[in-house]
N, C-alpha and C positions, 0 to 999 in steps of 0.2 A: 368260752374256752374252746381251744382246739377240739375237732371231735377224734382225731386220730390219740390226743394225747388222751382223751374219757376214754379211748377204747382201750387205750393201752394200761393203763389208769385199773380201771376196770379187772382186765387180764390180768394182771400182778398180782392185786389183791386177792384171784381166787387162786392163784399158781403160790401167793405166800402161806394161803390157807390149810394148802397139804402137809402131812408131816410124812419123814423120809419113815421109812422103816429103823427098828432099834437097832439093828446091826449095820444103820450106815447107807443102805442102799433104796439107791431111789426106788418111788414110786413109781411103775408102768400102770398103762391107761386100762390093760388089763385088771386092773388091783383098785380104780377109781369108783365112786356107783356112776351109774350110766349118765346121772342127770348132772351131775360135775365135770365128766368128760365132753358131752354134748355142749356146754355152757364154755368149755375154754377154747373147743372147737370153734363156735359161733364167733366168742369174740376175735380166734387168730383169723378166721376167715372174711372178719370185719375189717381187723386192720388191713392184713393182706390187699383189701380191696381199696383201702385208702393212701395205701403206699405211693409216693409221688414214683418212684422209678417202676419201669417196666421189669425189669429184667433184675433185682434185690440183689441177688445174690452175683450177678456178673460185675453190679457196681459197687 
């Protein structure tokens, strides 16, 4: 398997993990414990790192 798609893979299922708050509004990283926000950090900085384009967001 891809390793970009395990990593993205991976991220999903702990970003589907969260639940929003009962009035609707998302969760901030504020409001996460420390070791689930370090854990989705790691993997975006994984993928980030795997990304074929330089520049993501310009293309």
């Amino acid at each position: 398997m891809n390793n970009q798609i395990l990593i993205k893979e991976k991220l999903q299922t702990k970003l589907e993990n969260i639940q929003s708050k009962s009035n609707g509004s998302p969760i901030t990283d504020l409001q996460l414990d420390k070791t689930l926000a370090a854990e989705i950090e790691k993997f975006t900085t994984e993928l980030e790192s795997v990304n074929p384009n330089l520049n993501p967001l310009v293309e």
